[in-house]
N, C-alpha and C positions, 0 to 999 in steps of 0.2 A: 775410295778408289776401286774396290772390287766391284761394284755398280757399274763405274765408270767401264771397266775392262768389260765386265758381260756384255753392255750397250756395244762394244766396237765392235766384242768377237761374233756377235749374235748379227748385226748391223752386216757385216762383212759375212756372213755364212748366207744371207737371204740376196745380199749383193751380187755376190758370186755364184748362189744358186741359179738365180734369175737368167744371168749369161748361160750358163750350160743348158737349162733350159729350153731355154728360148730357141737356142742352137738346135735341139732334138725335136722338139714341136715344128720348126720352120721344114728343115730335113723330112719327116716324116709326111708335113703338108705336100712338100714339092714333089716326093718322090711318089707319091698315091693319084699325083695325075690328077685331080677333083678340083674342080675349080671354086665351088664352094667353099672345099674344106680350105682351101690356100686364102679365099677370102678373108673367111672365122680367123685364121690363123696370125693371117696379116694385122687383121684391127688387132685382136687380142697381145702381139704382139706389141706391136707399137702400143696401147695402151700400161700393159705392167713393163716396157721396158722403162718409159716415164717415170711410171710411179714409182719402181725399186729403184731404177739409176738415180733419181732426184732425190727420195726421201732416204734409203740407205746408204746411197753411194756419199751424198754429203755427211750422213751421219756419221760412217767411218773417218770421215775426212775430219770433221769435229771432235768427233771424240778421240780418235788418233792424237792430236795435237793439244789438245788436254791432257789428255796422260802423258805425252812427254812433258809440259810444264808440268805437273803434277809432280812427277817425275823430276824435274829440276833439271831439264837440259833443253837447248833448243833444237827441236828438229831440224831446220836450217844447219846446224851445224854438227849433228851427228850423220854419218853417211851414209848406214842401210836407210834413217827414215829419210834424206835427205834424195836418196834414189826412189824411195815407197812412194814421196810426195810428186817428182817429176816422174814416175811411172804413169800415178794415176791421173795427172797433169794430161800428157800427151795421151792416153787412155779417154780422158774429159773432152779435149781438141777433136780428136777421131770421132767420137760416139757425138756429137755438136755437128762435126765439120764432114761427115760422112756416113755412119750409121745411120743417125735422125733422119734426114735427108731423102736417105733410102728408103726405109722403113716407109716415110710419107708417100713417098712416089711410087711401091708395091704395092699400096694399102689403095692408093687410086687408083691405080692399073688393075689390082685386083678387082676391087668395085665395079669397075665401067668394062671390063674386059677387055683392056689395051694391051697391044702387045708388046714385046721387049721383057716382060716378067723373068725370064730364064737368066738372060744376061744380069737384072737389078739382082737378083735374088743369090745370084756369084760374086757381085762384087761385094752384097752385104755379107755373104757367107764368111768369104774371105778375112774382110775387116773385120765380123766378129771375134773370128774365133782369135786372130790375130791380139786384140783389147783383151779376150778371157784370159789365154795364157801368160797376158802380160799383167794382167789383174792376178790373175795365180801367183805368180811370179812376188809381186807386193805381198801376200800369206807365208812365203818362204823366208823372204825377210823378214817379216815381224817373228816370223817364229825364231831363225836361225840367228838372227842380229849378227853377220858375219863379217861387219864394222864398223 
């Protein structure tokens, strides 16, 4: 089981990392005016937000859910993980249903030099950091378990 727990907390530190991140990288691209650097910034993004969102974010989600069986209860039915799970649920929707999306359509616009970039790059900002704090939010329950 202590294996099991490193893998989620570790899993979920490089998950969450990756948002704040990404957040500071994209900010410092846009605000340095370089069109280049907003380029680099763009692929790179969209590239580790894949790779961390996909390989960490479900492993928290795995091994989360192993350790409550492990544990001997059903997350479904305890209710900090029962909220941790439709957190990162609606957290999953957003980053699919608007994040991703985004990310594709800067990453071209970057590329090709099309405009609109200012506006895609507000509305991803928004949604990000919107998913990190709620992402954050999921760390305080698993720590607090406050029911």
């Amino acid at each position: 089981m202590t294996l099991l727990k490193t893998l989620h907390v570790a899993a979920a530190i490089l998950w969450l990392g990756n948002f704040a991140v990404t957040g500071v990288w994209a900010l410092r691209a846009y605000f340095a005016r370089d069109h280049a650097l907003f380029a680099f910034a763009t692929r790179e993004i969209l590239f580790t937000d894949i790779l961390f969102t996909a390989c960490f974010g479900g492993a928290v989600v795995a091994s989360g859910i192993a350790l409550a069986h492990v544990e001997g209860f059903d997350p479904v039915h305890v209710l900090w993980t029962r909220w941790a799970l439709e957190i990162v649920i609606v957290g999953g929707v957003m980053w699919l249903g608007v994040l991703l999306p985004v990310e594709l359509m800067m990453r071209r616009r970057a590329r090709n030099g099309a405009p609109g970039l200012p506006a895609l790059f507000a509305v991803w900002n928004a949604a990000g950091w919107l998913v990190t704090v709620a992402l954050f939010s999921v760390t305080y329950l698993m720590i607090a378990k406050p029911v």
